[in-house]
Chimera marker file (.cmm) of the C-alpha trace (Angstrom):
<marker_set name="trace">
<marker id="1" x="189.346" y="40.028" z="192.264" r="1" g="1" b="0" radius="0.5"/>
<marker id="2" x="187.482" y="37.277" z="194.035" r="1" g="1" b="0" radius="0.5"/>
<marker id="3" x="186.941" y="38.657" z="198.296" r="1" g="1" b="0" radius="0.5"/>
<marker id="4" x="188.190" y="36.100" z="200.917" r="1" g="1" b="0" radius="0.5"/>
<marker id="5" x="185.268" y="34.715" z="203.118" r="1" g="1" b="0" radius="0.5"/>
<marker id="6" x="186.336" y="36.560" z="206.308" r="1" g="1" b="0" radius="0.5"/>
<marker id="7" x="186.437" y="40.062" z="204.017" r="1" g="1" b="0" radius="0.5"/>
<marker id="8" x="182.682" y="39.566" z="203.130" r="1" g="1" b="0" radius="0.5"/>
<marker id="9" x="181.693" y="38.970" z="206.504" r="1" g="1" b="0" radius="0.5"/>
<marker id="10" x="183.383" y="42.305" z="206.995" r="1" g="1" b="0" radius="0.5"/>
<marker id="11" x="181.387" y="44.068" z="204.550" r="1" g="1" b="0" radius="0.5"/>
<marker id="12" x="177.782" y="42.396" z="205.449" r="1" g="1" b="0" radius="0.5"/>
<marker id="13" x="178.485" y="44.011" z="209.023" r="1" g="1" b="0" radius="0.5"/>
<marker id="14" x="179.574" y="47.198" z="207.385" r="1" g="1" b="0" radius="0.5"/>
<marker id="15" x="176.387" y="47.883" z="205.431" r="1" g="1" b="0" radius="0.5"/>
<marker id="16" x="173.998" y="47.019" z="208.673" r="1" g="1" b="0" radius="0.5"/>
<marker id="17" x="176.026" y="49.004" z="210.925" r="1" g="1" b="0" radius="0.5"/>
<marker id="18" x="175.421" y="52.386" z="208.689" r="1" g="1" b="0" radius="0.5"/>
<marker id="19" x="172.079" y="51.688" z="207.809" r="1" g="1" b="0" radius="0.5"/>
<marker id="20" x="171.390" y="51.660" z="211.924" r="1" g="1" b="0" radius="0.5"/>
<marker id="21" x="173.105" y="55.062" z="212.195" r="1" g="1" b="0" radius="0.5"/>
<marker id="22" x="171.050" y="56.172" z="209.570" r="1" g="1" b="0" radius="0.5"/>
<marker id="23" x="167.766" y="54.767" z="211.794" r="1" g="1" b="0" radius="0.5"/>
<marker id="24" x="168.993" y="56.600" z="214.761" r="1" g="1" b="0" radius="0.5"/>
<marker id="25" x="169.989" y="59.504" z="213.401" r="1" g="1" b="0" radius="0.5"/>
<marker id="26" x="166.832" y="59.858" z="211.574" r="1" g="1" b="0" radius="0.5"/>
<marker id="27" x="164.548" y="59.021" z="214.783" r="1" g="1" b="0" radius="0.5"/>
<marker id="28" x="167.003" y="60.959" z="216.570" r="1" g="1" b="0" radius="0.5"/>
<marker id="29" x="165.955" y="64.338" z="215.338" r="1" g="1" b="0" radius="0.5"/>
<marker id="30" x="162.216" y="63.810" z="215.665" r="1" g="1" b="0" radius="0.5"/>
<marker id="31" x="162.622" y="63.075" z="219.355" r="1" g="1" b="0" radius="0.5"/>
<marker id="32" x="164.510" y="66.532" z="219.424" r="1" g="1" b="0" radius="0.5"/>
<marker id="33" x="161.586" y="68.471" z="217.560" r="1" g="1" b="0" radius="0.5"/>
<marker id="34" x="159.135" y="66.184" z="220.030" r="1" g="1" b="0" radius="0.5"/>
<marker id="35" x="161.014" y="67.184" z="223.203" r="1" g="1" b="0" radius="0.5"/>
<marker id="36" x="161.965" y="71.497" z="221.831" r="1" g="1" b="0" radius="0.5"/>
<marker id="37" x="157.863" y="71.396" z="221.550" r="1" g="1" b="0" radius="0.5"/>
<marker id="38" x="157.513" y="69.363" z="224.703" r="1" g="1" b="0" radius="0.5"/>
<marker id="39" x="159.306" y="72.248" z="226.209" r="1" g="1" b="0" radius="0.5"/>
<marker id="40" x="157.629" y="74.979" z="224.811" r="1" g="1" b="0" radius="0.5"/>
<marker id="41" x="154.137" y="73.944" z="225.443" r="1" g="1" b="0" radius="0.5"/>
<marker id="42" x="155.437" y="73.773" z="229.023" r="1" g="1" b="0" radius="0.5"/>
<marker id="43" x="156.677" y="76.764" z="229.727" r="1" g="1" b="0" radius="0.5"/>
<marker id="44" x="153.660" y="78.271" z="228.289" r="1" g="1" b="0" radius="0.5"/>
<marker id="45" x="151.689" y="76.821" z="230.810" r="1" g="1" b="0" radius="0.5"/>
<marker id="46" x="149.817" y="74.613" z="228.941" r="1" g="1" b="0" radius="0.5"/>
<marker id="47" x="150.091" y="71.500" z="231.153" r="1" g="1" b="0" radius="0.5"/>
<marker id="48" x="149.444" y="73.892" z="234.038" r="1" g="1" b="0" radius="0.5"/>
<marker id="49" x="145.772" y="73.409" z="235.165" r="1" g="1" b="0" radius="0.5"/>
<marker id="50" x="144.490" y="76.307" z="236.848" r="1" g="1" b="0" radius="0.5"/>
<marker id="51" x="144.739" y="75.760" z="240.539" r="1" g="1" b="0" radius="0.5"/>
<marker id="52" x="141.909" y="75.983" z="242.991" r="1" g="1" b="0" radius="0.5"/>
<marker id="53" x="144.586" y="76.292" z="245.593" r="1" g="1" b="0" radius="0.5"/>
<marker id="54" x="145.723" y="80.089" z="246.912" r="1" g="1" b="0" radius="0.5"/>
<marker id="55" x="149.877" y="79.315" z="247.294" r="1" g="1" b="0" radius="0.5"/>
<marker id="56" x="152.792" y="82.102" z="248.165" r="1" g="1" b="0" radius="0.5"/>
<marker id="57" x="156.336" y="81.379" z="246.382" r="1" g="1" b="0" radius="0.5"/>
<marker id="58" x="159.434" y="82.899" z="246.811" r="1" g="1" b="0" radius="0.5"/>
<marker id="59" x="159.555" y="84.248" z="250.160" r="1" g="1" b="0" radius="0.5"/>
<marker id="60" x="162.697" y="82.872" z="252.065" r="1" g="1" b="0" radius="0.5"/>
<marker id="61" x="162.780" y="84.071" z="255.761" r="1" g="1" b="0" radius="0.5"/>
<marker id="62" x="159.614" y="85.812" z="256.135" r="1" g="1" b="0" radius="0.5"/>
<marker id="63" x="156.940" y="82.888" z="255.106" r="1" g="1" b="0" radius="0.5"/>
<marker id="64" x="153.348" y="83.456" z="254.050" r="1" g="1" b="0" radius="0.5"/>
<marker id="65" x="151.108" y="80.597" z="255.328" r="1" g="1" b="0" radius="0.5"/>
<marker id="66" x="149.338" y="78.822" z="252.349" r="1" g="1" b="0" radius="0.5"/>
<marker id="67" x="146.617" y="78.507" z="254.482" r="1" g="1" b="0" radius="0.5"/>
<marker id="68" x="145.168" y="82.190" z="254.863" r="1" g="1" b="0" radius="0.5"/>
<marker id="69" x="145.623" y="83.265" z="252.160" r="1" g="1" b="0" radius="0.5"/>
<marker id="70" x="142.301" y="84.489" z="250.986" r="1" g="1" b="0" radius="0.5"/>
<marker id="71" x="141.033" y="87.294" z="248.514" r="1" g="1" b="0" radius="0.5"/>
<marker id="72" x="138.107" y="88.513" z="248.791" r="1" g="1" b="0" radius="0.5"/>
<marker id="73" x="135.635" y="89.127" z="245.580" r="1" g="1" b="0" radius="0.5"/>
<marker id="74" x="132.957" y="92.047" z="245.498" r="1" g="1" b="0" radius="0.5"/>
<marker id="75" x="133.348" y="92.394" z="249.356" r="1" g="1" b="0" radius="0.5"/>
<marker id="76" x="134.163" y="96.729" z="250.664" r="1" g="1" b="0" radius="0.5"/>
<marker id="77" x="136.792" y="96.947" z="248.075" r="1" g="1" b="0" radius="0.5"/>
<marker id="78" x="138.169" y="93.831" z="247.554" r="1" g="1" b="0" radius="0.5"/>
<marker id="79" x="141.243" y="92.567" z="249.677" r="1" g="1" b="0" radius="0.5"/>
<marker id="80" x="143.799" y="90.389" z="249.746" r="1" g="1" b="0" radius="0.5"/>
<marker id="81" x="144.364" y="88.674" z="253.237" r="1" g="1" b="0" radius="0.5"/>
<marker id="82" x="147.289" y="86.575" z="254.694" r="1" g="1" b="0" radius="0.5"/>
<marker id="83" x="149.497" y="85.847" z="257.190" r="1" g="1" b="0" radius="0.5"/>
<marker id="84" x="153.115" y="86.221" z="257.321" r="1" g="1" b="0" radius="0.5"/>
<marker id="85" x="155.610" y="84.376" z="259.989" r="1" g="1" b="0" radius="0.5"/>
<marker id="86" x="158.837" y="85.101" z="261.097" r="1" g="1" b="0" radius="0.5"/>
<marker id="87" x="161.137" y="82.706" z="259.652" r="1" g="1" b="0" radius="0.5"/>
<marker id="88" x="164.481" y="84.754" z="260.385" r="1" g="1" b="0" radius="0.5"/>
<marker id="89" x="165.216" y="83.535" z="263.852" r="1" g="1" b="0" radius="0.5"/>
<marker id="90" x="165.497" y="86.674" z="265.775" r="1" g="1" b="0" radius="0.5"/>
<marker id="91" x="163.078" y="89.946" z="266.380" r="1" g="1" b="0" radius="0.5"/>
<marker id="92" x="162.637" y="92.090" z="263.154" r="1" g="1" b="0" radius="0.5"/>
<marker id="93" x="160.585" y="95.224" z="262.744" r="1" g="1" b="0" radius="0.5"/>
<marker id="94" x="159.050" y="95.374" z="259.148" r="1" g="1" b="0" radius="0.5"/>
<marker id="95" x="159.648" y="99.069" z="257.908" r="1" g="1" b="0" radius="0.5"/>
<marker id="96" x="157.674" y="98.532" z="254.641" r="1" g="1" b="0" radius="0.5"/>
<marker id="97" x="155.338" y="96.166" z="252.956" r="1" g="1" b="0" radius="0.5"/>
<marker id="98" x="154.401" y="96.979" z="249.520" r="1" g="1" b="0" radius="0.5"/>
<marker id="99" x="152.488" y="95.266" z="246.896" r="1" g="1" b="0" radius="0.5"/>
<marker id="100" x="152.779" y="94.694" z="242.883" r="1" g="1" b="0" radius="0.5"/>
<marker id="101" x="149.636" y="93.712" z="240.335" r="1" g="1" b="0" radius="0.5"/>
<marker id="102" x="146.224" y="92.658" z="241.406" r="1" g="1" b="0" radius="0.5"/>
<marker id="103" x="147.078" y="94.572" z="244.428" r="1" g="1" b="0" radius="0.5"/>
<marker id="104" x="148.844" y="98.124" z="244.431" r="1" g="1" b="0" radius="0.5"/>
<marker id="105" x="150.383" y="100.327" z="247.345" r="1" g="1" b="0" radius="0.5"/>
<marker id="106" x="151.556" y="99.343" z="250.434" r="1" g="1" b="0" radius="0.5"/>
<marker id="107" x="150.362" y="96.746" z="252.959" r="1" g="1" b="0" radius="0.5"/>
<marker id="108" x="148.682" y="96.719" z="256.394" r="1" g="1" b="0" radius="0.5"/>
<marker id="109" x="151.193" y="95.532" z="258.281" r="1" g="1" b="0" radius="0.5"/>
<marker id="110" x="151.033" y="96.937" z="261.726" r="1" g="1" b="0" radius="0.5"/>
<marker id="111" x="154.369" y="98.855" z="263.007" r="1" g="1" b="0" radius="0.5"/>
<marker id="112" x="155.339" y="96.535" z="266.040" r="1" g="1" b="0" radius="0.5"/>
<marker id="113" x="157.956" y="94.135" z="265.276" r="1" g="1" b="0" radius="0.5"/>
<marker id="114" x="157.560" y="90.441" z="265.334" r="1" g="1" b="0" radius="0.5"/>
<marker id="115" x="159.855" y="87.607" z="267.354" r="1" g="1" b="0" radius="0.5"/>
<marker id="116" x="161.268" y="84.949" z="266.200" r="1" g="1" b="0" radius="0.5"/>
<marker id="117" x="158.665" y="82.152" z="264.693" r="1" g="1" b="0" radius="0.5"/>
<marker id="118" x="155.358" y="84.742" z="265.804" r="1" g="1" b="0" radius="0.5"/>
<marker id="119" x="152.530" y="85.018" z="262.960" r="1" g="1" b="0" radius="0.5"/>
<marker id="120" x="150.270" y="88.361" z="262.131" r="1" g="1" b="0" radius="0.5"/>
<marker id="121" x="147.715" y="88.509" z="259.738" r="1" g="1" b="0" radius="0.5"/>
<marker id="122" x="148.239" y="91.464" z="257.124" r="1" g="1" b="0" radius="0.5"/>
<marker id="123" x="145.822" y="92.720" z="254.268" r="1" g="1" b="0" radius="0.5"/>
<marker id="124" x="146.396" y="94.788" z="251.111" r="1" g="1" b="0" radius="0.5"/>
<marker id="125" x="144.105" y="97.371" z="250.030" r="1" g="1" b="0" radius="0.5"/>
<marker id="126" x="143.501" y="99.119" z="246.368" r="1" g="1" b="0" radius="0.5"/>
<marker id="127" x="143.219" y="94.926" z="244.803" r="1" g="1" b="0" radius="0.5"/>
<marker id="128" x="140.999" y="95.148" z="241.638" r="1" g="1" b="0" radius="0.5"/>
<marker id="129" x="137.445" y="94.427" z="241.272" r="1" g="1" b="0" radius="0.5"/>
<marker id="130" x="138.124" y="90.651" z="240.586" r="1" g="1" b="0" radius="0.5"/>
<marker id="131" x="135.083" y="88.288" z="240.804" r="1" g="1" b="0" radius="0.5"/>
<marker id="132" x="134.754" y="84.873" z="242.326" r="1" g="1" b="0" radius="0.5"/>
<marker id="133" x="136.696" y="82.329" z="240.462" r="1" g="1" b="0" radius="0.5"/>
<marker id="134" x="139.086" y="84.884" z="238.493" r="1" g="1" b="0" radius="0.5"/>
<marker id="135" x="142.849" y="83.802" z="239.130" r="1" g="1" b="0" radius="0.5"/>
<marker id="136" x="144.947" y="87.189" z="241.293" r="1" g="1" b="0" radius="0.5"/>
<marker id="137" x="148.779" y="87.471" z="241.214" r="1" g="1" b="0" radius="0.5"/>
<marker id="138" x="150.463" y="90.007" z="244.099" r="1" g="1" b="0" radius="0.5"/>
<marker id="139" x="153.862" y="90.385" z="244.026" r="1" g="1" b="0" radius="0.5"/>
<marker id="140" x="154.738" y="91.282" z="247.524" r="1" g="1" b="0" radius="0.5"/>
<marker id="141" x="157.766" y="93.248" z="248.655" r="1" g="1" b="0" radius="0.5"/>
<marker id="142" x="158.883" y="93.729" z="252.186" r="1" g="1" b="0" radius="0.5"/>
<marker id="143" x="161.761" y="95.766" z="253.633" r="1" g="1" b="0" radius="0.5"/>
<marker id="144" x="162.467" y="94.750" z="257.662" r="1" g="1" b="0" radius="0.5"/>
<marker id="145" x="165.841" y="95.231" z="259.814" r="1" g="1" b="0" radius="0.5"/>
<marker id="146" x="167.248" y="92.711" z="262.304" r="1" g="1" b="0" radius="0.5"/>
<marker id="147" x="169.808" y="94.202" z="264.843" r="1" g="1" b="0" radius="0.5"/>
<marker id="148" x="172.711" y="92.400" z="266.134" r="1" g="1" b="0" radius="0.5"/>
<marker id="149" x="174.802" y="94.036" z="268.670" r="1" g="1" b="0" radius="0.5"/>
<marker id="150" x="174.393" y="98.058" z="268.364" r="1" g="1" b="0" radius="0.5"/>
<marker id="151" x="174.197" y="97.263" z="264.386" r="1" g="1" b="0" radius="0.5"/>
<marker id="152" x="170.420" y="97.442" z="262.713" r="1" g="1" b="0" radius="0.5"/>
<marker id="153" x="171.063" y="95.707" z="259.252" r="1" g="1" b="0" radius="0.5"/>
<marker id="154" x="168.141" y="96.268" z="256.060" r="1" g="1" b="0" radius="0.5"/>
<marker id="155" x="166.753" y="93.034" z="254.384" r="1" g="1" b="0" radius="0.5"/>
<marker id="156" x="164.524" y="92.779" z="251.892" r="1" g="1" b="0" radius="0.5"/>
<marker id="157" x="162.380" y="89.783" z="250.762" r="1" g="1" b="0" radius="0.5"/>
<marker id="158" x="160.200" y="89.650" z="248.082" r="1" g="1" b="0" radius="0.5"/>
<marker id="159" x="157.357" y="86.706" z="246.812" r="1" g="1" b="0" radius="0.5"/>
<marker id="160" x="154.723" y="86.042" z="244.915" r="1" g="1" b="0" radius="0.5"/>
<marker id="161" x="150.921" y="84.918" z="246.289" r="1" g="1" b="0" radius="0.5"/>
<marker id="162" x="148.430" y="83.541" z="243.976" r="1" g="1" b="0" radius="0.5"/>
<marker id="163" x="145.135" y="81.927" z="243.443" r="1" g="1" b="0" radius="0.5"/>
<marker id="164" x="141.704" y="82.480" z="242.993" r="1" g="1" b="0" radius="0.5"/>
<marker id="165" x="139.514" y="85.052" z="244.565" r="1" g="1" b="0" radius="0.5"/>
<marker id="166" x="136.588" y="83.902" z="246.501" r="1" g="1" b="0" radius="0.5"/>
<link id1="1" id2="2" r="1" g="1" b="0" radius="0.2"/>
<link id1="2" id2="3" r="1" g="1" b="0" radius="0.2"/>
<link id1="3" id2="4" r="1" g="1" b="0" radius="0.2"/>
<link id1="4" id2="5" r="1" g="1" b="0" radius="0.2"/>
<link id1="5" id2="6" r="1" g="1" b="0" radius="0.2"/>
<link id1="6" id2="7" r="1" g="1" b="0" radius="0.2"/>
<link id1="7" id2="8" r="1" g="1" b="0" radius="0.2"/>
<link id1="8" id2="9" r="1" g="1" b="0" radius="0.2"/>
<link id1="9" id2="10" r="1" g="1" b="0" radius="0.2"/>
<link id1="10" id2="11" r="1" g="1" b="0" radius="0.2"/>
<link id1="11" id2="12" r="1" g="1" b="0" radius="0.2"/>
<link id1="12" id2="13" r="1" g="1" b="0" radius="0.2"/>
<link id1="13" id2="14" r="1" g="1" b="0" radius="0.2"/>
<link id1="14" id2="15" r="1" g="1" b="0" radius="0.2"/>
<link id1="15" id2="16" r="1" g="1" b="0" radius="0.2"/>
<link id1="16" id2="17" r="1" g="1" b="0" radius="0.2"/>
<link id1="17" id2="18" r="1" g="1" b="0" radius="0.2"/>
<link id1="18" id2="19" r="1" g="1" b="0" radius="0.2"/>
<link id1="19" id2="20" r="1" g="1" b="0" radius="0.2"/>
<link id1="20" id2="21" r="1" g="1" b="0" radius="0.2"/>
<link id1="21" id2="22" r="1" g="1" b="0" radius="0.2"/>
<link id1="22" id2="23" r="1" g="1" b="0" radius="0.2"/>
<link id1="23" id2="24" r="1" g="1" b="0" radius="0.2"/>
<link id1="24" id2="25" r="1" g="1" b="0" radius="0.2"/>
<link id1="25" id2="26" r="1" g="1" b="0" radius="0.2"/>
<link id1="26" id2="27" r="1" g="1" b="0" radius="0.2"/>
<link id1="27" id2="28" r="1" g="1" b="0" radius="0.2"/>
<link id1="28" id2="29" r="1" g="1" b="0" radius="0.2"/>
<link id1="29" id2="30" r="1" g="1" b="0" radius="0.2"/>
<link id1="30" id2="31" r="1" g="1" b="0" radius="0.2"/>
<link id1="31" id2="32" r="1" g="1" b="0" radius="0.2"/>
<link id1="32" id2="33" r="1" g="1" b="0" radius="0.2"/>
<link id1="33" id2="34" r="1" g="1" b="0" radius="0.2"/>
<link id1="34" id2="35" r="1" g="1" b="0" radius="0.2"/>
<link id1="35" id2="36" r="1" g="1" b="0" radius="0.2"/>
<link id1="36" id2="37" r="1" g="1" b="0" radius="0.2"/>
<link id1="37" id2="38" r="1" g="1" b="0" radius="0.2"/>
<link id1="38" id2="39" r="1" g="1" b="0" radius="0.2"/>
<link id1="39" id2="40" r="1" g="1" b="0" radius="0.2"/>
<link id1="40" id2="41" r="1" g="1" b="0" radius="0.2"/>
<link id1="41" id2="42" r="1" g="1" b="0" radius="0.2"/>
<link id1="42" id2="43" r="1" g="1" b="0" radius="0.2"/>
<link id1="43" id2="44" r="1" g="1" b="0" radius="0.2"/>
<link id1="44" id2="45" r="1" g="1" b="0" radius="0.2"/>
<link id1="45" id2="46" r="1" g="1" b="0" radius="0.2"/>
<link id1="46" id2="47" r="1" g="1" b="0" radius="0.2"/>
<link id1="47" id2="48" r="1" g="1" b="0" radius="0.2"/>
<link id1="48" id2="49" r="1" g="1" b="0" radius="0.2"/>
<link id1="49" id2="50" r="1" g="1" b="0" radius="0.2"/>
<link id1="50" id2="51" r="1" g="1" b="0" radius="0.2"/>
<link id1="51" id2="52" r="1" g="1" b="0" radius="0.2"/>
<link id1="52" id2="53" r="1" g="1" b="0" radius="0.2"/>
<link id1="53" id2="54" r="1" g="1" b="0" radius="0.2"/>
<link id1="54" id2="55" r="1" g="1" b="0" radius="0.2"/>
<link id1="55" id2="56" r="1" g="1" b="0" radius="0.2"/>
<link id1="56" id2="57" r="1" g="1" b="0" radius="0.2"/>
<link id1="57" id2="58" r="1" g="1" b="0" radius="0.2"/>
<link id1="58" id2="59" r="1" g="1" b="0" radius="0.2"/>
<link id1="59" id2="60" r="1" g="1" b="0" radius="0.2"/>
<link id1="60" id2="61" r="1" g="1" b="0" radius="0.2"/>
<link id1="61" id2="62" r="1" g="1" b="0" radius="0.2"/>
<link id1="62" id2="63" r="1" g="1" b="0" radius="0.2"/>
<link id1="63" id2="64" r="1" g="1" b="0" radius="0.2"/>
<link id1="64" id2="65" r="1" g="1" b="0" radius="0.2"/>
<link id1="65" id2="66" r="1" g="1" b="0" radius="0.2"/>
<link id1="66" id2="67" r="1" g="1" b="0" radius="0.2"/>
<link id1="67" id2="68" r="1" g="1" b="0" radius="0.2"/>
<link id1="68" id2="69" r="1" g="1" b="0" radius="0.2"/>
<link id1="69" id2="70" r="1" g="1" b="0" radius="0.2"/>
<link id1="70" id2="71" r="1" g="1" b="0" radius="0.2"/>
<link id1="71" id2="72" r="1" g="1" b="0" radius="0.2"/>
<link id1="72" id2="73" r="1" g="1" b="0" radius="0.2"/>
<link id1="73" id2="74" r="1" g="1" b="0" radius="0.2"/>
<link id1="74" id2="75" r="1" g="1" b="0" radius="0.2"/>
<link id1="75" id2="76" r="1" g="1" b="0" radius="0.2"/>
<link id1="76" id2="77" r="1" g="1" b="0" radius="0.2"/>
<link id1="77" id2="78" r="1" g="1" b="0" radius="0.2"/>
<link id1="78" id2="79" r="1" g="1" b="0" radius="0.2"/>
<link id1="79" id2="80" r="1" g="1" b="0" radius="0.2"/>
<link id1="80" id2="81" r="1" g="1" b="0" radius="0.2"/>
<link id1="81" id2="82" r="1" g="1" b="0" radius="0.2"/>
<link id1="82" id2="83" r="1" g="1" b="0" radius="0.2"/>
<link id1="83" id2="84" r="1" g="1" b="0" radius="0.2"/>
<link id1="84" id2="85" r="1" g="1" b="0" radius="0.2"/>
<link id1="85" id2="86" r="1" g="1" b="0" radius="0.2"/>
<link id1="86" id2="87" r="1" g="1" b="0" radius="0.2"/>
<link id1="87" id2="88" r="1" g="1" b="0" radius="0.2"/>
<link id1="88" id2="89" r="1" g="1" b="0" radius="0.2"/>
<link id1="89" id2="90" r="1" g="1" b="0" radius="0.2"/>
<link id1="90" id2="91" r="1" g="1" b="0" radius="0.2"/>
<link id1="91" id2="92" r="1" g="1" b="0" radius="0.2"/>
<link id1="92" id2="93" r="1" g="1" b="0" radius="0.2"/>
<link id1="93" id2="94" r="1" g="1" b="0" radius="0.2"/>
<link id1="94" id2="95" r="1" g="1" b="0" radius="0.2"/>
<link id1="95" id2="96" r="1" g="1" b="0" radius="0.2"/>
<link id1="96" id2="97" r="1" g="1" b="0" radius="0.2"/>
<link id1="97" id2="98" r="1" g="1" b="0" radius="0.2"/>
<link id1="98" id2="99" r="1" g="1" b="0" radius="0.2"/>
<link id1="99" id2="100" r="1" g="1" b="0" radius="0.2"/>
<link id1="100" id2="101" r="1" g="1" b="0" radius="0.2"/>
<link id1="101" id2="102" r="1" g="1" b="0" radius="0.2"/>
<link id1="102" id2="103" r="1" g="1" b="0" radius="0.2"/>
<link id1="103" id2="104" r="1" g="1" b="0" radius="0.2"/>
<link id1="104" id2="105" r="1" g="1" b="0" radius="0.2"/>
<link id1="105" id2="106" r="1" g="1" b="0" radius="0.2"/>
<link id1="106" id2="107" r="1" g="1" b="0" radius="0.2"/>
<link id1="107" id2="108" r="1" g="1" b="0" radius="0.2"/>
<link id1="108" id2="109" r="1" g="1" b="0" radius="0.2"/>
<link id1="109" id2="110" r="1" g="1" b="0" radius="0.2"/>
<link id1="110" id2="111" r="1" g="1" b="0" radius="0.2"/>
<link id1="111" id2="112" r="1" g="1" b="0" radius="0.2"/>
<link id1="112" id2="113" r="1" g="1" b="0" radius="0.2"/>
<link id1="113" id2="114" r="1" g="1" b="0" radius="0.2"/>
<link id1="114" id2="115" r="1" g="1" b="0" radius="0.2"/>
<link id1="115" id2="116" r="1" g="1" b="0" radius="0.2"/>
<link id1="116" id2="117" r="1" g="1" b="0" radius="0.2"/>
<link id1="117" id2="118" r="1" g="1" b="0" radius="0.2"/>
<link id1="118" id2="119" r="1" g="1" b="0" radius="0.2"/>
<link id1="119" id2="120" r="1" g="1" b="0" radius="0.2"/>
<link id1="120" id2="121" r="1" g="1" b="0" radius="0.2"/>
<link id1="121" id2="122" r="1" g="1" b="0" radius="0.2"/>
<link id1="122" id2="123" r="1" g="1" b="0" radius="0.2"/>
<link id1="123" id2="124" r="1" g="1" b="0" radius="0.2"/>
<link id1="124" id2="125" r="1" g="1" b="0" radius="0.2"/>
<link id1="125" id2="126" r="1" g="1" b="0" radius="0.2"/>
<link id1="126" id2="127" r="1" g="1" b="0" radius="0.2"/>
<link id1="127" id2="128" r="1" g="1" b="0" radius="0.2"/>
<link id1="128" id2="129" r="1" g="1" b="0" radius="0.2"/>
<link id1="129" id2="130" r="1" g="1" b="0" radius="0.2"/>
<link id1="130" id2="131" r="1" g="1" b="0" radius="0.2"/>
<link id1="131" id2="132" r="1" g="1" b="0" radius="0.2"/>
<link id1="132" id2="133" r="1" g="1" b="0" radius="0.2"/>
<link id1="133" id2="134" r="1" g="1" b="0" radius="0.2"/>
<link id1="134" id2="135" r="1" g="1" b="0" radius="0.2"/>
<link id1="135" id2="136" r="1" g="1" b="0" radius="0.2"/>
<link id1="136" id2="137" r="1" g="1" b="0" radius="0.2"/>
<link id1="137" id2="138" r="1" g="1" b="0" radius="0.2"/>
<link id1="138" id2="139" r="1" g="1" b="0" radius="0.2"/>
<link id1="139" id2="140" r="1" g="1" b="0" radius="0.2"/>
<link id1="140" id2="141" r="1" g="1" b="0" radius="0.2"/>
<link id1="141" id2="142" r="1" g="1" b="0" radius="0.2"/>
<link id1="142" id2="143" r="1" g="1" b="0" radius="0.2"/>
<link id1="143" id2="144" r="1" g="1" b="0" radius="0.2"/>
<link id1="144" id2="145" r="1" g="1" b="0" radius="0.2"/>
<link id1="145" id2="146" r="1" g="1" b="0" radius="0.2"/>
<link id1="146" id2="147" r="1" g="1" b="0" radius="0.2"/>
<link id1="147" id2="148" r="1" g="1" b="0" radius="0.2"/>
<link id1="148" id2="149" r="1" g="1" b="0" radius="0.2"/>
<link id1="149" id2="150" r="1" g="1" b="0" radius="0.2"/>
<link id1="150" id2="151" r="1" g="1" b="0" radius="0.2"/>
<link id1="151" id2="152" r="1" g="1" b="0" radius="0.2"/>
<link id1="152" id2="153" r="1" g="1" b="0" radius="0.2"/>
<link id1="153" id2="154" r="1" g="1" b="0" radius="0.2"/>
<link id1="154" id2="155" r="1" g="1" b="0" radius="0.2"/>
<link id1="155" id2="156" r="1" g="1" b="0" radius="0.2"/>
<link id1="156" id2="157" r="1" g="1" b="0" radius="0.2"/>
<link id1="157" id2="158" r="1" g="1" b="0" radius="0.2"/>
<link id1="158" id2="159" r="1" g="1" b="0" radius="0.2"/>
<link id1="159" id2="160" r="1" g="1" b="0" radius="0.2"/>
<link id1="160" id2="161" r="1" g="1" b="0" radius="0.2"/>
<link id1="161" id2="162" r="1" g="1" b="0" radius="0.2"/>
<link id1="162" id2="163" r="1" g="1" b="0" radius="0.2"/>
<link id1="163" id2="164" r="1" g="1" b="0" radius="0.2"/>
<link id1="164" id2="165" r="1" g="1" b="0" radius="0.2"/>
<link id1="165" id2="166" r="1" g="1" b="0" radius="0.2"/>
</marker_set>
């Protein structure tokens, strides 16, 4: 059976359009592998340089300044300094700070309340005996009520600070 011209042409583009899906779908699953490993080494950290830089995450209304944030190495005890600033808009009275890992126990936070966009420096105490240029991680939990009208409501806020001690 002899193939009429247009038929081959048919064919020719048949043959070089599976032989591309065969290309991509070959490529295609090494990019996958490339991009699961990709991921993996990220969230490992490994393209995560250790930061010079002491930063607080997390905390939504009541902010901890980048700035202060300082732990001190080999100094009475070590401690962890920093400054928190109300964030929530009205007067709030803090009726527990508490802190997680490096640090344990609760936080120095004085018991007056703090208006609206006012700063206080705070300090936790029991922080291990880290030395200068070991990475700290405090988890920090705080527990503060707002009042509106006769009503006092409970909040609580938690972040995370971290760095390097000095």
């Amino acid at each position: 059976m002899k193939l009429k011209p247009k038929q081959k042409l048919k064919d020719k583009f048949n043959f070089k359009g599976q032989a591309a899906v065969e290309y991509l779908q070959t490529y295609g699953w090494v990019m996958v592998i490339i991009a699961i490993i990709g991921v993996a080494l990220w969230y490992l950290g490994v393209f995560s340089p250790r930061s010079e830089v002491n930063v607080a995450r997390g905390f939504k209304k009541i902010r901890v300044s980048d700035a202060t944030i300082q732990y001190r190495a080999n100094v009475a005890g070590n401690a962890l300094n920093f400054t928190i600033v109300n964030g929530v808009g009205d007067f709030i009275r803090i009726s527990s700070m508490t802190a997680e890992g490096d640090c344990n126990g609760v936080v120095d936070y004085g018991s007056e309340g703090l208006e609206a966009g006012e700063a206080r420096n705070v300090g936790a105490i029991n922080c291990d005996n880290l030395y200068r240029g070991e990475s700290f991680y405090v988890k920090i939990n705080i527990t503060y009520t707002t009042k509106i009208g006769s009503y006092r409501i409970t909040h609580k806020e938690s972040g995370i600070i971290k760095g390097v001690a000095e």
